[in-house]
PAMI-72612 format. One record per residue: x negated, z, y of N, C-alpha, C in turn; residue in one letter. Coordinates in steps of 0.2 Angstrom, whole numbers, plus 5000, padded with zeros to 4 digits. Example, Ala and Ser with C-alpha at 12.3 -4.5 7.8 and 13.67 -1.06 7.14 Angstrom:
% PAMI-72612
493450394972493850394978493450394984a 493650354989493250364995493650395000s 
This chain:
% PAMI-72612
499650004994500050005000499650005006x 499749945010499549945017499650015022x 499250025025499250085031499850065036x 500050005038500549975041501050005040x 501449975032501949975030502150055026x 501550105028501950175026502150205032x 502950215029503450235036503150305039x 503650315045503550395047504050435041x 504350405036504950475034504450465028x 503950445025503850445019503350515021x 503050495028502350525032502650605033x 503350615036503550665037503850685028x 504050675024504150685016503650725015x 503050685015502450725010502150795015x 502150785021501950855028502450905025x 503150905023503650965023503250965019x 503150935014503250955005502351005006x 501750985008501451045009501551075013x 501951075020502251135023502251185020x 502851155016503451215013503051255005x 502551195003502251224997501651244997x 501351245004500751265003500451335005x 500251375000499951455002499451454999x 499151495000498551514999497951515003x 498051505009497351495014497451395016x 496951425020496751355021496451305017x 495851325015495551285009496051265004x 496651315000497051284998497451224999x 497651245006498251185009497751135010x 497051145010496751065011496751015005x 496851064998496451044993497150994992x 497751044993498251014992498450944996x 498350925002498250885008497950815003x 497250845000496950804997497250764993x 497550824988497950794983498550724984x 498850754989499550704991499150644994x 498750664998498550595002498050544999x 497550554998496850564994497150524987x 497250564982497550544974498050514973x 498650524977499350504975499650464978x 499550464985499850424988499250364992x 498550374990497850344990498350304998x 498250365002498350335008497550325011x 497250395011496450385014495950385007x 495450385008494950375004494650435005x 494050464997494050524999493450535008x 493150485009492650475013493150485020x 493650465019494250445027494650515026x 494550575020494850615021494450655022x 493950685020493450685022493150705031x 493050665033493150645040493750685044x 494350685041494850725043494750805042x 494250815037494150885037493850915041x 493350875042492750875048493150885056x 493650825057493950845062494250915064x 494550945056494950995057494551065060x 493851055059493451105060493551115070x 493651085073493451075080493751135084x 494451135082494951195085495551195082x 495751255084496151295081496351285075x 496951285071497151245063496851195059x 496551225054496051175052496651125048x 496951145045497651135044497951075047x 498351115050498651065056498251005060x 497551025060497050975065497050925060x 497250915051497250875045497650825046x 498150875047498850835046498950785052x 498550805057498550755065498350695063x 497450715060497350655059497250605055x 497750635047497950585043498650545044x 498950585049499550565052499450485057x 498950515061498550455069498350405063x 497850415058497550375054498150315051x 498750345050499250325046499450255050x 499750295057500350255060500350295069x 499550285072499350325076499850365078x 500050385086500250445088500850435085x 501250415083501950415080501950455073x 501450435071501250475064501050545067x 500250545069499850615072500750675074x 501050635077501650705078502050715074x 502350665069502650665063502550695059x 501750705054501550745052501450815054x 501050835059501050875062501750935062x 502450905063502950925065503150945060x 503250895054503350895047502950965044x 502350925044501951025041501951095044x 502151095052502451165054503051175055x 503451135051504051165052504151205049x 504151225039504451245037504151345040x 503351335041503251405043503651425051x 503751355054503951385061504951425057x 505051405052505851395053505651455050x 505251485043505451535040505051595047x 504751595052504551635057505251665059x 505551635059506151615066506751655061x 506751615054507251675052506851745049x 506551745050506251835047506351875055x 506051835061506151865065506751895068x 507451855066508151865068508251895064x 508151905058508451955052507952025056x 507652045058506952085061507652105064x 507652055071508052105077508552125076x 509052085070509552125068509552165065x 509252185062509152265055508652295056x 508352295061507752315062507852425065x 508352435064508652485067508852535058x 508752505054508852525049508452575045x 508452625045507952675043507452665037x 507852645032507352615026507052555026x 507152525032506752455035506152475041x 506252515043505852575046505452595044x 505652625038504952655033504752605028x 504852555029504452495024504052455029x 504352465035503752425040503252475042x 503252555042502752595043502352615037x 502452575030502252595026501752535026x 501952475028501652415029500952425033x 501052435039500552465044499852475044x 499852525039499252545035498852485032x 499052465028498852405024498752345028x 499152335031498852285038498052285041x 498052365043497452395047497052405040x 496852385033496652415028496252325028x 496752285029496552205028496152175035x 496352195037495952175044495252225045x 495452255043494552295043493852285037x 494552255031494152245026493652195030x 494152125030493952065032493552065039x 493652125042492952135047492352165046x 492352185040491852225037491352155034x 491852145029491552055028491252025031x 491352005035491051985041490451995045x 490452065048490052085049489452125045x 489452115038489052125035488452115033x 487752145033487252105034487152075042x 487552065047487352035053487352095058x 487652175057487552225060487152265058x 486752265060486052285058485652315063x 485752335067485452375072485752445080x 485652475081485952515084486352475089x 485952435094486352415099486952365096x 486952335092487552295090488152345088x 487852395084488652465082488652485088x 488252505093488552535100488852495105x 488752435105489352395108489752355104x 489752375097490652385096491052425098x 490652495096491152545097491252555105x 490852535107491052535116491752505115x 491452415114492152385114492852405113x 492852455107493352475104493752525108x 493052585112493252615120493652595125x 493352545125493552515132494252485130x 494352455124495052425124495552455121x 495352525118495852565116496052625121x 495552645123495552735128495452685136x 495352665137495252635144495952585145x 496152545139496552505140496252455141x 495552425142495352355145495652295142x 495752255143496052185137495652175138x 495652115130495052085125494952065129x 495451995131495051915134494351945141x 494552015144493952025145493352055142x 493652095138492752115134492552065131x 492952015128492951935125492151925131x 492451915137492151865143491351925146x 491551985146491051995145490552025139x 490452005133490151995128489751925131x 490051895131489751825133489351815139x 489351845143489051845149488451905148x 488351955142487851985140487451955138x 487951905131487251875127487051805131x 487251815136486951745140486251765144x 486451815147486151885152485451865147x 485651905141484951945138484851885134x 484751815133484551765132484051725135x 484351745143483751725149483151765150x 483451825149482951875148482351885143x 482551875138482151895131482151815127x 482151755132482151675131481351685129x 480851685134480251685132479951735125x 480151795125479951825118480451795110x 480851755113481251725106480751675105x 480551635111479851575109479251585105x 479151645106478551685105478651695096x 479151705094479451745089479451695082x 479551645086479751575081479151515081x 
C-alpha cells in the first residue's frame, strides 16, 4: 500500500487501538507503535520508524512526538493531527471520566480513605524512582545540601520549583565559568 492512498480513518483506527491498548510505559507503547505500523500495516520501514523514535526524543511525549510523525509521514499535517488526536483520546476521555466520578463522590468517606491510603504509596514511588536516579550521581556533600535546601525552600519557605528550577541553572552555569579552567586541567 502506497503512503498516498492510506486514509486518515484507517490512520485514526490504528492511534485509538494503541491509545486505548497501550500500558506499560513508554518503551511499551513504542514497541507496540512498531508493531502496527512497522510489521502489519508496513506503513514505515523499520529505518523510517526508527527515525520517528529519534524524533520522539526531542520533547515532551516520546509517545505522542511517534504518533506525529508517523502520522506527518503518512498524510502530512492532516495525518500528524489525526494520529495524534486518535492516540490521546482514549487517555484524555478515561481522565475526564475518573475526574467527574472524583468530584461527584469524592465526599464519600470510604473514597476518602482509599485516596489517603493511596497517598503513601504515591510518595513511596516517586521517591523510589528518585532514588533511581540519583543513584551513583549523588556523591558528594554539596549536591545532598542543595537538595535538601531545595526541598527547604520549596516546602518551609513556599518558594516554587520553576524557580529553584531557574536557579539551579544559573548555579551550574555560575560555577561552570568559574571552575571552566580547572575542568580543562582535569581532562
Amino acid at each position: 500500500m502506497t503512503k498516498d492512498k492510506i486514509s486518515l480513518i484507517d490512520i485514526a483506527k490504528v492511534f485509538l487501538t494503541i491509545g486505548a491498548i497501550g500500558f506499560g510505559g513508554g518503551m511499551a507503547i513504542i514497541a507496540l507503535m512498531q508493531e502496527y505500523c512497522v510489521n502489519r500495516k508496513k506503513w514505515l520501514t523499520f529505518d523510517e520508524f526508527s527515525c520517528a523514535i529519534a524524533f520522539g526524543q526531542f520533547w515532551g511525549s516520546k509517545t505522542t512526538n511517534i504518533s506525529i510523525f508517523v502520522g506527518y509521514q503518512l498524510r502530512g499535517l492532516k495525518g500528524a493531527f489525526v494520529a495524534a488526536l486518535s492516540f490521546l483520546a482514549p487517555s484524555i476521555t478515561i481522565v475526564i471520566i475518573l475526574a467527574s466520578l472524583y468530584m461527584k463522590y469524592n465526599q464519600i468517606p470510604s473514597l476518602e480513605l482509599a485516596l489517603k491510603g493511596v497517598r503513601p504509596v504515591v510518595i513511596a514511588l516517586i521517591l523510589s524512582a528518585a532514588y533511581k536516579m540519583g543513584k551513583g550521581r549523588i556523591n558528594d556533600f554539596e549536591k545532598i545540601f542543595l537538595i535538601f535546601l531545595a526541598v527547604f525552600l520549596a516546602l518551609v519557605l513556599k518558594i516554587r520549583v520553576f524557580i529553584l528550577v531557574l536557579s539551579t541553572i544559573l548555579y551550574g552555569v555560575i560555577k561552570f565559568i568559574l571552575f571552566r579552567g580547572k575542568l580543562n586541567e582535569d581532562n
